[in-house]
MARLUM-410841 format. One record per residue (C-alpha): residue number from 1; residue in three letters; x, y, z. Coordinates in Angstrom, 2 decimals. Layout:
   pos   code        c1        c2        c3
   NUM    ALA         X         Y         Z
...
This chain:
   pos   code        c1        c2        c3
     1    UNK      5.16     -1.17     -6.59
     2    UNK      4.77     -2.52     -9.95
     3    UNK      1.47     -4.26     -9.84
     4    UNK     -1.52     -1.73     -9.75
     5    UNK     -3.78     -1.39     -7.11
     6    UNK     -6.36     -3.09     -8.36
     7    UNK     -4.43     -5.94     -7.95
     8    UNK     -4.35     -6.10     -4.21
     9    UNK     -8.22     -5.50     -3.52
    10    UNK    -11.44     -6.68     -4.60
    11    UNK    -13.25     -3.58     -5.66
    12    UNK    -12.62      0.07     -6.57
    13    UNK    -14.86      2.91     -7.21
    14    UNK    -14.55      6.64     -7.99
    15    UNK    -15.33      9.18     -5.32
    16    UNK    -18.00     11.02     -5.78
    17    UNK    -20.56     12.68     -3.28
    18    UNK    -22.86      9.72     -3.43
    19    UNK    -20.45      6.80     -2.92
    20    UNK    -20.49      6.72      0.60
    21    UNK    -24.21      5.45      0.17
    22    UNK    -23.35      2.77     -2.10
    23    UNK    -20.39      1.07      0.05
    24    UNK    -20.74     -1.71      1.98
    25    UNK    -21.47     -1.31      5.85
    26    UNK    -19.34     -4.38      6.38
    27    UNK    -15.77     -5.15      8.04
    28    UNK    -12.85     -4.46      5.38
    29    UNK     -9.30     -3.18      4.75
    30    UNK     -9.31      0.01      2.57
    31    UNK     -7.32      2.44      0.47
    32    UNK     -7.90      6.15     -0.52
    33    UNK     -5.77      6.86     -3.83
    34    UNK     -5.50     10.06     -5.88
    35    UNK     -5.82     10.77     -9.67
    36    UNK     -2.71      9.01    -10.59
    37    UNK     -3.44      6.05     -8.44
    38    UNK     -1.11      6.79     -5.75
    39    UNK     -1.61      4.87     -2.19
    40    UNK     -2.46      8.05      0.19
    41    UNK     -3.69      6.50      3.18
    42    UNK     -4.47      2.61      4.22
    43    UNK     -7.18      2.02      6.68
    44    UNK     -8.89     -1.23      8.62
    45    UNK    -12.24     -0.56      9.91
    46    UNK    -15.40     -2.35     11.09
    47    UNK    -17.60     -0.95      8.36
    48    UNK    -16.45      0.62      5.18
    49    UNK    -18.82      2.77      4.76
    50    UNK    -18.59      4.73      7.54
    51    UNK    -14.83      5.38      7.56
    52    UNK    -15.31      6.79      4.21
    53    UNK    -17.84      9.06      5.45
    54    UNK    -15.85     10.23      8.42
    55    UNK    -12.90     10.96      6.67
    56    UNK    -14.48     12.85      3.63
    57    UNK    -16.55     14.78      5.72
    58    UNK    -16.57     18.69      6.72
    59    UNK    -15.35     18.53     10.31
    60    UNK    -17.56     19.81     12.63
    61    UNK    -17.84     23.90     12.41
    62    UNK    -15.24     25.44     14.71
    63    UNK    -13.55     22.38     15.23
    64    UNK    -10.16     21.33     14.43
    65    UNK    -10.10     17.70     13.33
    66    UNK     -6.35     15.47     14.26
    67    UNK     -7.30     13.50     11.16
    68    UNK     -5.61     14.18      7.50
    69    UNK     -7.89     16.22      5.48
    70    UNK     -8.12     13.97      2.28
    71    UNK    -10.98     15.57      0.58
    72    UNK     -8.52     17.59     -1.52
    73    UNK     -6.91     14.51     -2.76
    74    UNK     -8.50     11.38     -2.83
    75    UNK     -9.86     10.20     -5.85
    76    UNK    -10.94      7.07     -5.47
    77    UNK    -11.62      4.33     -2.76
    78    UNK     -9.99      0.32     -2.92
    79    UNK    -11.34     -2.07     -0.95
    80    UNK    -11.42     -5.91      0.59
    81    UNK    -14.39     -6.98      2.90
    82    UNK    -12.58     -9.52      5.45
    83    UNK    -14.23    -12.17      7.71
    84    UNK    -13.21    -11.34     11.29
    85    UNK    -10.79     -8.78     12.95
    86    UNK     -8.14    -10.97     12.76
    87    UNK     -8.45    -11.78      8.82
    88    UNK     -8.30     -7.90      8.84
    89    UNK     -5.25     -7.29     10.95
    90    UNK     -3.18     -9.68      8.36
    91    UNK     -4.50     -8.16      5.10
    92    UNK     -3.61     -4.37      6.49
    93    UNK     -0.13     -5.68      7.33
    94    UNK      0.65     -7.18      4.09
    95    UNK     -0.66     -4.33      2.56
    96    UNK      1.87     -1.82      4.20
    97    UNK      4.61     -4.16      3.62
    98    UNK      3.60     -3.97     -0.26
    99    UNK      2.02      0.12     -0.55
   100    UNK      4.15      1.47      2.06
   101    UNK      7.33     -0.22      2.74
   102    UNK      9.11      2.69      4.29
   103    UNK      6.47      3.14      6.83
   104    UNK      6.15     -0.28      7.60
   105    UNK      7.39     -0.03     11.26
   106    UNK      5.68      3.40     11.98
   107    UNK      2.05      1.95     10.52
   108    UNK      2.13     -1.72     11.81
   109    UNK      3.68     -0.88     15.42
   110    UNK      4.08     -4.65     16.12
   111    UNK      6.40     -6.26     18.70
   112    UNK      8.48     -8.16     18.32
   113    UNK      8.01    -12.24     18.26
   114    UNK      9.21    -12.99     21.74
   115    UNK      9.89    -16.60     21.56
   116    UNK     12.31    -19.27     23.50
   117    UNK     15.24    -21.21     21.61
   118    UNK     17.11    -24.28     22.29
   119    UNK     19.46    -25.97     20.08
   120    UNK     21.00    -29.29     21.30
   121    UNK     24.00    -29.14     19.19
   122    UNK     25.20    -25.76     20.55
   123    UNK     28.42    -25.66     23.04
   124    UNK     26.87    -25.41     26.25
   125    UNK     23.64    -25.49     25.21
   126    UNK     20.59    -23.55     27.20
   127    UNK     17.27    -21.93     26.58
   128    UNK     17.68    -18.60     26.13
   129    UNK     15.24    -15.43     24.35
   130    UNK     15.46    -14.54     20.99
   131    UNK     12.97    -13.05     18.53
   132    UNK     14.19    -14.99     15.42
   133    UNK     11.64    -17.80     15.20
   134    UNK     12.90    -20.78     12.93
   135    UNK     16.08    -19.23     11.98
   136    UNK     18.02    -22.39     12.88
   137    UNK     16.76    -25.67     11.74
   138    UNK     18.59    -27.55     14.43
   139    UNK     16.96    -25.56     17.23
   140    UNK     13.38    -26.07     18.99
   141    UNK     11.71    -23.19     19.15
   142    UNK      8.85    -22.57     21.98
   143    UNK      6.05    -19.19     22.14
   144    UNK      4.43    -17.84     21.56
   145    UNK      4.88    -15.50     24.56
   146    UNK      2.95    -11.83     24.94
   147    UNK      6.51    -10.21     26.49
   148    UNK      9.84    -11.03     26.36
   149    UNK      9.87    -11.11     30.38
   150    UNK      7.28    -14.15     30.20
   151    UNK      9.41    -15.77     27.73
   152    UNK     12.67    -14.75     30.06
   153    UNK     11.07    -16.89     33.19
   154    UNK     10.20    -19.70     31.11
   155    UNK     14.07    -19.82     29.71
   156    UNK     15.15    -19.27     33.49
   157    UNK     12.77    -21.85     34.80
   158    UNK     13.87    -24.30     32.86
   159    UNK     17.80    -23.78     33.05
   160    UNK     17.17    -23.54     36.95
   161    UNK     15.68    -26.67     37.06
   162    UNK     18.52    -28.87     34.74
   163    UNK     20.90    -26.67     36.17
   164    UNK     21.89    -25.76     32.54
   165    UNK     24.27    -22.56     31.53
   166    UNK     23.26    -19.23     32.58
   167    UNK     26.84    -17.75     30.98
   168    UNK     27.74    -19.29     27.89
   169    UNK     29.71    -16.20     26.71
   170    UNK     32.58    -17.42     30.57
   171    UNK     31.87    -20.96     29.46
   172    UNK     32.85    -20.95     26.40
   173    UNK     35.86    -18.51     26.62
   174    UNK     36.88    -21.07     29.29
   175    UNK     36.53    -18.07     32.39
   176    UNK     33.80    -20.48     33.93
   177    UNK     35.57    -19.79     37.25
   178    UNK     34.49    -15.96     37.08
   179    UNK     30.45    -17.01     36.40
   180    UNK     28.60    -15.83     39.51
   181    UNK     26.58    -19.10     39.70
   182    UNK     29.59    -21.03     40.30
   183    UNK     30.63    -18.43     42.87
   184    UNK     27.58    -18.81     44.69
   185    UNK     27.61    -23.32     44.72
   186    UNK     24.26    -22.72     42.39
   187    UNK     25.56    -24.33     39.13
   188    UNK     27.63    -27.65     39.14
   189    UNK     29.85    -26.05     36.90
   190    UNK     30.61    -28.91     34.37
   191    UNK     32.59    -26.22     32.46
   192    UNK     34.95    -25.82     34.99
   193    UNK     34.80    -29.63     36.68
   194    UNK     35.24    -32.19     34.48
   195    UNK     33.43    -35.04     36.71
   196    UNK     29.83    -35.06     37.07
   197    UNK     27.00    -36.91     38.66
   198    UNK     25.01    -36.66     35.90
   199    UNK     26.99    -35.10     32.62
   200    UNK     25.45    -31.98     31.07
   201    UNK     24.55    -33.47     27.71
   202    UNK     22.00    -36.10     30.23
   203    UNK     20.75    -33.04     31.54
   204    UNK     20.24    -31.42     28.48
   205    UNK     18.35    -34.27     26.82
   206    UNK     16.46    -34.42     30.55
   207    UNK     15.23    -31.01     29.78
   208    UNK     14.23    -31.15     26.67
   209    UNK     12.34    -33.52     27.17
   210    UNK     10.57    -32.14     30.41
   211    UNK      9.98    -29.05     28.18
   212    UNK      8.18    -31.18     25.25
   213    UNK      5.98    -33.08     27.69
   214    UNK      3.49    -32.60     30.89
   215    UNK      5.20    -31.41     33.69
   216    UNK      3.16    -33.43     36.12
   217    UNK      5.59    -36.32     37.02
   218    UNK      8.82    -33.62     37.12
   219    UNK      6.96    -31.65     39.88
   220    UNK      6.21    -35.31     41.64
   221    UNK      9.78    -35.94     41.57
   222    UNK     10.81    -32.48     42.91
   223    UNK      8.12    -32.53     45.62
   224    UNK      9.66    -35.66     47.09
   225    UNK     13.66    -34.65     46.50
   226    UNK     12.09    -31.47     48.84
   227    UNK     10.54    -33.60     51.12
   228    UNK     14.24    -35.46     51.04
   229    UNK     16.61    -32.92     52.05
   230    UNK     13.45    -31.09     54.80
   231    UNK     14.18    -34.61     56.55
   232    UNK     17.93    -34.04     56.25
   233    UNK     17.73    -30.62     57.83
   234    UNK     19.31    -29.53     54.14
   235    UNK     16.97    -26.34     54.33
   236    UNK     18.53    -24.16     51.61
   237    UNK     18.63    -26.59     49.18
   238    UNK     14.86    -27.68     50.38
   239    UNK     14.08    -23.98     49.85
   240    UNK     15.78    -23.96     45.79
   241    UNK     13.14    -27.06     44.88
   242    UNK     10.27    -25.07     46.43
   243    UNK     11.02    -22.23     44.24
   244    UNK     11.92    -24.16     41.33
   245    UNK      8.42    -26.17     42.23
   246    UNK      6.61    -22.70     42.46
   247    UNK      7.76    -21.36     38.55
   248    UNK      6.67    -24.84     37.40
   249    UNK      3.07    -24.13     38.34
   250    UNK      3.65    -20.79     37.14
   251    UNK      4.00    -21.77     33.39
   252    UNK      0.03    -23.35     34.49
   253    UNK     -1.16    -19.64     34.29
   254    UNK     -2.77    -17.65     31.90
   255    UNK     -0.26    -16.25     30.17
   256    UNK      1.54    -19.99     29.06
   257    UNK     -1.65    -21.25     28.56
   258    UNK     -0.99    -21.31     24.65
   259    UNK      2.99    -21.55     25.03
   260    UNK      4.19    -24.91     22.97
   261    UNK      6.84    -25.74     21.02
   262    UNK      5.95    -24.01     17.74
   263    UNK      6.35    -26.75     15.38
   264    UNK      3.18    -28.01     17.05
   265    UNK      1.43    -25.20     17.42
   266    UNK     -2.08    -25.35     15.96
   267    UNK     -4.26    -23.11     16.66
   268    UNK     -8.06    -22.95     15.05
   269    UNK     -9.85    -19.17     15.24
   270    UNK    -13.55    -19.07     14.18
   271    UNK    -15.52    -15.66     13.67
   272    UNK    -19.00    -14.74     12.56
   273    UNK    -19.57    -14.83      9.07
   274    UNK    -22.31    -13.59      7.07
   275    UNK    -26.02    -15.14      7.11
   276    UNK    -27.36    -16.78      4.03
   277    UNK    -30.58    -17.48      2.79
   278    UNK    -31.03    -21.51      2.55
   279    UNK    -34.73    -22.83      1.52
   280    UNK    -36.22    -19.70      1.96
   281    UNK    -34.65    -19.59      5.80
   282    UNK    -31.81    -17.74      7.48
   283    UNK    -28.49    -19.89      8.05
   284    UNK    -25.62    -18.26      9.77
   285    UNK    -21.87    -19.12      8.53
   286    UNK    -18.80    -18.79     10.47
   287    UNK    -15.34    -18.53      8.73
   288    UNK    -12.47    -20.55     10.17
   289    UNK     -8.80    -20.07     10.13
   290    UNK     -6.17    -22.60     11.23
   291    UNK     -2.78    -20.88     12.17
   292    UNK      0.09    -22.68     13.11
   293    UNK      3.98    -21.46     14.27
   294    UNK      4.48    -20.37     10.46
   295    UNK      1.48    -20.06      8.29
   296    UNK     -2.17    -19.26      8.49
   297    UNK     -4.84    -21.23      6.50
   298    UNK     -8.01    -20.01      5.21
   299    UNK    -10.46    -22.82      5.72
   300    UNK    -13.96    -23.18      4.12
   301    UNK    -16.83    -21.42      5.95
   302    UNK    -19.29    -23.48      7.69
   303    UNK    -22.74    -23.31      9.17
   304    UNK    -23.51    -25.01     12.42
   305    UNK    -24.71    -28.19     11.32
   306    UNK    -21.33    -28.72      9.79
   307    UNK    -18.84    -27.94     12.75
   308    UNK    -18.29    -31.70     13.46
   309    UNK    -17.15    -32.31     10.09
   310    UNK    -14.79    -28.56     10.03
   311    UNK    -13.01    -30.10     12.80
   312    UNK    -12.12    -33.25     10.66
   313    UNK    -11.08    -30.86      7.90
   314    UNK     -9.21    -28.61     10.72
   315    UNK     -7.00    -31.72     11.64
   316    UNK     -6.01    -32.76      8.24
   317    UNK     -6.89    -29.45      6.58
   318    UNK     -6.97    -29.31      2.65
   319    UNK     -4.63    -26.30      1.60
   320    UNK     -6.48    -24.63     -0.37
   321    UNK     -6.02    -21.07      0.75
   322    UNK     -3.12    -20.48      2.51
   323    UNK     -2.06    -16.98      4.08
   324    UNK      1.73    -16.46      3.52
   325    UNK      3.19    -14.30      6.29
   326    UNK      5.42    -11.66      5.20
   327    UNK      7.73    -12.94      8.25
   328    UNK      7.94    -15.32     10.74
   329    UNK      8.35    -12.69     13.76
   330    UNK      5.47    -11.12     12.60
   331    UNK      3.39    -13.64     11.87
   332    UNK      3.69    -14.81     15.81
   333    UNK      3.77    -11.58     16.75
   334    UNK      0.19    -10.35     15.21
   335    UNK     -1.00    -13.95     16.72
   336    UNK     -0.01    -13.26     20.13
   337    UNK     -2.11    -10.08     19.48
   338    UNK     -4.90    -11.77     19.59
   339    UNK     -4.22    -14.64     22.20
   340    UNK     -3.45    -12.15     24.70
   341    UNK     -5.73    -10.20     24.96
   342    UNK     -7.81     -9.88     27.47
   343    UNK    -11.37    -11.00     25.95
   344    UNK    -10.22    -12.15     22.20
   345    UNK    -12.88    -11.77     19.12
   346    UNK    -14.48    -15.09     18.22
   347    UNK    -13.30    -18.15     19.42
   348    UNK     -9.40    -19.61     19.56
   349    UNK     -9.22    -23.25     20.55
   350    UNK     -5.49    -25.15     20.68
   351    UNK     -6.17    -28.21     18.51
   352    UNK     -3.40    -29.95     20.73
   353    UNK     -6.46    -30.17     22.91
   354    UNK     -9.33    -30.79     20.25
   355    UNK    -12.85    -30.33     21.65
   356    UNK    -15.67    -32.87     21.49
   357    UNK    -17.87    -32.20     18.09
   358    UNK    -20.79    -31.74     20.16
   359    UNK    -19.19    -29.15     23.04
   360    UNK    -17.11    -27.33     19.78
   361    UNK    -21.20    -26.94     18.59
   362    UNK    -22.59    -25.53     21.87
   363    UNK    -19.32    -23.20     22.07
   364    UNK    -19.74    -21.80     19.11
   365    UNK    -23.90    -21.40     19.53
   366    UNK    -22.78    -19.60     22.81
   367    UNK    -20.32    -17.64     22.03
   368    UNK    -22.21    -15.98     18.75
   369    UNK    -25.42    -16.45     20.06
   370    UNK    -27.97    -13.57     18.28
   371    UNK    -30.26    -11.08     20.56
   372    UNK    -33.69    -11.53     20.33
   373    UNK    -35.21     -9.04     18.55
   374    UNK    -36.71     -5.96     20.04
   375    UNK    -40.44     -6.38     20.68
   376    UNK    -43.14     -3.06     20.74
């Protein structure tokens, strides 16, 4: 680390028994150094202030405390207030990538970007797993997924469907004979045939394209080939489009509702933001971020009044502030964090899918909606 610390955060102050008191009770990333200015521990919290209570602190008497004692130690306290949880999550992990980069994988704990590849130009060509996002510049990339398994069914789905290669590694080595597909009449085996209804670069381009695009008319025209072969008493083969029919309205559900490929992938994330003071009245702000397959932007914060005009500025956005991931993987990976969970902070909307200005208004009044205050 060459730079000093006060070079990654905003402010810095000595500890002392009445700091706590004057630190902000707001949502940051923060670092306890020594006398020398040595990183000792890196922390994101929901209020600065209180961490830094908590951890300097006397424990509570006769109890043993899991938590580093760093009383003896720290010196003084770094810190950067962030907007929103997210905002935080990113500043912590560039941090340990640049204070701690031995420890990165032990602090961070992140998994890895599961994503789905397909490169047109490659020999036998399929979609298969990987968690290399944008490593080949020929390739379309979809995700992002929250486990590889839901990435694995949408790379089977699709191959089952187009009939593509499940075994490159027979195909190519020329064993396609050996594959247990072809064994089992469920792969028209163009590696080992070399006539075809329809040839496998047609059914590659087919299924790309399916992939890219609504799969509303594909599952039309599987529903009636069904139908087709029910009327011909070909039941097995009836029974192979129902299933392939059944993963298709699979990848409806929750957890592809934000898969895409990720050269398209936009994705806008608001969260509260602090409350002014505008003639002599209280005007909340929300802070906006607009994340896409490989970078995150910063946009301007906004108060309510002004949402129409931050979705203009979200679709054409100005590049003023951009957050450079430390890595691709992990970049997707901290986002599918987030879109995963369960009941996200703030709001995430796919701008694929752009709201109206006046629902994006009401959605955001709902969703950060203030209590009333408490009455006597």
């Amino acid at each position: 680390m060459d730079k000093p610390l006060e070079h990654f955060f905003e402010y810095r102050q000595s500890l002392t028994n009445e700091t706590p008191r004057s630190l902000p009770n707001e949502r940051g990333v923060l670092l306890f150094a020594d006398l020398s200015n040595c990183p000792i521990q890196l922390l994101q919290t929901a209020s600065i202030r209180r961490t830094v209570l908590t951890r300097l602190s006397d424990p509570p008497a006769g109890e043993l405390s899991r938590k580093a004692d760093l009383r003896p130690l720290a010196a003084s306290v770094f810190y950067t207030l962030v907007s929103s949880e997210y905002h935080g999550f990113w500043l912590y992990s560039r941090l340990v990538h640049l204070l701690f980069p031995q420890q990165s994988r032990e602090l961070l704990l992140l998994l890895p970007a599961h994503c789905v590849r397909l490169n047109p130009q490659d020999p036998w060509a399929a979609f298969t797993v990987t968690a290399q996002p944008f490593k080949d510049k020929e390739a379309v990339y979809w995700g992002p997924f929250a486990t590889r398994s839901d990435a694995d069914f949408f790379a089977r789905t699709w191959n089952d469907i187009f009939c593509l290669c499940r075994n490159r590694t027979l195909a190519l080595a020329g064993n396609g004979s050996k594959c247990t597909y072809f064994q089992m009449n469920l792969c028209p085996a163009d590696c080992v045939k070399k006539e075809q209804d329809i040839p496998y670069p047609e059914r590659l381009k087919q299924a790309l394209d399916a992939a890219q695009s609504s799969s509303t008319s594909l599952r039309t025209q599987l529903t009636e080939r069904m139908k087709t072969l029910a009327a011909q008493l070909q039941f097995e083969q009836a029974q192979v489009i129902k299933n392939q029919i059944e993963s298709l309205e699979k990848l409806q559900t929750a957890p592809y509702r934000w898969t895409t490929t990720l050269d398209r992938l936009k994705i806008l994330h608001i969260s509260e933001g602090r409350c002014i003071r505008f003639q002599k009245r209280p005007v909340s702000l929300y802070q906006a971020f607009l994340i896409t397959g490989q970078t995150t932007e910063k946009l301007p914060c906004f108060p309510l009044e002004s949402a129409e005009n931050l979705l203009r500025i979200a679709q054409a956005p100005p590049g003023r502030y951009f957050l450079e991931p430390q890595n691709l993987s992990e970049h997707l990976s901290r986002l599918s964090v987030f879109l995963h969970k369960t009941a996200p902070p703030g709001i995430w909307l796919d701008l694929n899918k752009p709201p109206e200005p006046n629902q994006f208004k009401e959605q955001i009044r709902e969703r950060f909606k203030k209590p009333l205050p408490k009455t006597k």
